[in-house]
C-alpha positions, -999 to 999 in steps of 0.1 A, spaced: 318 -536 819 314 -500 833 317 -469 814 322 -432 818 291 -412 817 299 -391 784 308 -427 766 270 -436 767 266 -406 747 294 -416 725 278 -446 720 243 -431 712 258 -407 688 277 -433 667 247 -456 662 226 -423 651 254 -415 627 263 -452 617 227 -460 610 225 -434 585 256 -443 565 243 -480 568 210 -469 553 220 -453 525 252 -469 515 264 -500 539 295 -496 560 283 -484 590 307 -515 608 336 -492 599 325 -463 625 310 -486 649 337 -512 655 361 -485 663 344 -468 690 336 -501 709 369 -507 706 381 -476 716 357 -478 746 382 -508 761 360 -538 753 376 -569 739 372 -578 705 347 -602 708 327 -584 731 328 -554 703 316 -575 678 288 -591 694 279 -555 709 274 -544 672 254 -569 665 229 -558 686 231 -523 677 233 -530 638 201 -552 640 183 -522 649 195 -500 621 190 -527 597 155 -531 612 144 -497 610 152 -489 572 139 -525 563 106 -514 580 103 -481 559 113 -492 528 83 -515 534 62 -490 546 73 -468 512 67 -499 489 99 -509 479 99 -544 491 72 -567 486 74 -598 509 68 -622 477 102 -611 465 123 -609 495 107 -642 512 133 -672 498 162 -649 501 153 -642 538 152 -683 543 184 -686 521 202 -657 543 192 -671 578 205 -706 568 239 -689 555 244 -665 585 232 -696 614 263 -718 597 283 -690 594 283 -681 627 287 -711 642 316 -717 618 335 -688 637 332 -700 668 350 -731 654 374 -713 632 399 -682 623 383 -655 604 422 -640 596 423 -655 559 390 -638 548 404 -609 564 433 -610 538 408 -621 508 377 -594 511 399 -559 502 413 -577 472 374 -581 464 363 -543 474 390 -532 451 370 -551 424 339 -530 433 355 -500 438 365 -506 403 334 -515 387 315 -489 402 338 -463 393 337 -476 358 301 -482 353 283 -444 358 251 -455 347 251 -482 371 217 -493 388 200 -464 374 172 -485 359 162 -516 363 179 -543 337 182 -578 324 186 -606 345 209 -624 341 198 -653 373 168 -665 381 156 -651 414 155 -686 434 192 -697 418 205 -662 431 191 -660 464 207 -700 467 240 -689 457 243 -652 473 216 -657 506 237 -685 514 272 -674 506 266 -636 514 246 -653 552 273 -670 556 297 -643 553 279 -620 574 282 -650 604 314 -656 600 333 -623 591 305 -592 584 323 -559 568 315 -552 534 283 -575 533 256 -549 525 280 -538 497 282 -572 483 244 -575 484 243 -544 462 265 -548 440 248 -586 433 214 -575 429 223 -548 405 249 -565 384 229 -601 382 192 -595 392 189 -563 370 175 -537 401 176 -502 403 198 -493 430 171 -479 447 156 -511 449 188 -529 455 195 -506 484 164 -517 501 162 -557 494 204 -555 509 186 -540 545 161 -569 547 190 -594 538 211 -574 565 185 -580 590 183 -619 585 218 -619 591 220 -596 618 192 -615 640 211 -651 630 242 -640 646 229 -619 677 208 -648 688 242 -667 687 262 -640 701 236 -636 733 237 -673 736 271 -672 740 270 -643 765 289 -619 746 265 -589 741 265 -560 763 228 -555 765 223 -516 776 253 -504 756 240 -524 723 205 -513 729 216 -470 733 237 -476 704 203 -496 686 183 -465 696 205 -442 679 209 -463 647 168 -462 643 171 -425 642 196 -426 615 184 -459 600 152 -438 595 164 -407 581 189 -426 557 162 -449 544 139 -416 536 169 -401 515 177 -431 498 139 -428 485 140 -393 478 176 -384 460 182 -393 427 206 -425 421 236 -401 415 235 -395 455 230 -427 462 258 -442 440 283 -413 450 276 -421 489 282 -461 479 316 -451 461 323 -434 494 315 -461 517 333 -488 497 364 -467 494 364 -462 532 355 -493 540 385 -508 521 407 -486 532 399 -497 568 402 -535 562 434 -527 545 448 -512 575 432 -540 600 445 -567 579 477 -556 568 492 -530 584 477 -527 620 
């Protein structure tokens, strides 16, 4: 596909912004879609395209939360195999089958978040009990959460979150960090599907990647330097508009 000339800086400046949100708070999918779309591509070809382009932003804050020490490879390592075999049979499940009913199911589940997060002010400000082991959780929410990243995607690093605070006890600090590794997995399991398939346009997914590093990077560095409050007001944000976007998609548009 061929583009205007001022859509490839569209394109760069939605991956800059996108990987910022994404960093801090998930949802980046909800400003990225829409411009591919926008652009004249076909669905598919939109959401392969973001693939690309997310894997970078993804890539980027994983890389300096590592860097800052808020991952430790010992931790992350059976979630990261968990999440790839979720995300290979999820997306290879949606080449076989309609993603429309999760469509209708995963706003009546942000709702639930929404709630709880509202609810909960104190959430993830410390680290708590656990109430799962760490292989048990990664087995249920690596392979469910891969899974649902193949097969359908928005909401996913929210989901993450939310799981890691609520069942494994982290800081959302922490959880913010070990969701952009398990966003990663995912993201590399369904682009290598996607570019198999010949869906992906390379040099638009790769300006908007180059912009999502920026953001990913400067995202990643406030997530480590704000205090939770930020963080958590910025999630309550991203959910809210994220739902409201699904909502629209799913019901109304």
């Amino acid at each position: 596909m061929e583009f205007e000339l001022y859509y490839y800086a569209i394109f760069l400046a939605t991956g800059v912004i996108a990987g910022f949100i994404d960093a801090i708070a998930g949802g980046g999918g909800i400003i990225t879609i829409p411009v591919l779309l926008a652009s004249g591509m076909p669905p598919h070809i939109a959401l392969a395209t973001n693939k690309l382009q997310g894997t970078f932003g993804s890539g980027m804050a994983s890389i300096n939360f590592i860097r800052k020490g808020f991952i430790t490879w010992s931790e992350v390592f059976i979630g990261v195999i968990y999440t790839f075999i979720g995300a290979a049979i999820g997306t290879y499940a949606i080449l076989l089958m309609d993603a429309s009913i999760l469509a209708k199911i995963i706003p009546a589940m942000l709702v639930g978040i929404f709630i709880y997060t509202l609810l909960s002010p104190k959430m993830g400000e410390n680290d708590r009990h656990a109430y799962l082991g760490n292989h048990l959780f990664f087995l249920i929410f690596g392979i469910g959460l891969g899974f649902y990243d193949g097969f359908f995607g928005p909401g996913t690093g929210t989901f993450w979150t939310i799981a890691l605070v609520t069942l494994l006890g982290f800081n959302l600090k922490k959880a913010t960090a070990q969701t952009k590794v398990m966003n990663f997995t995912s993201n590399i399991v369904s682009l290598a599907v996607f570019l198999w398939s010949g869906n992906v346009l390379i040099f638009v997914g790769l300006m908007m990647g180059f912009g999502q590093i920026i953001g990913a990077y400067i995202g990643s560095n406030m997530v480590i330097k704000k205090e939770v409050k930020f963080i958590r007001t910025f999630f309550l944000i991203m959910v809210g508009l994220t739902l409201l976007k699904l909502i629209y998609s799913s019901y109304i548009a």
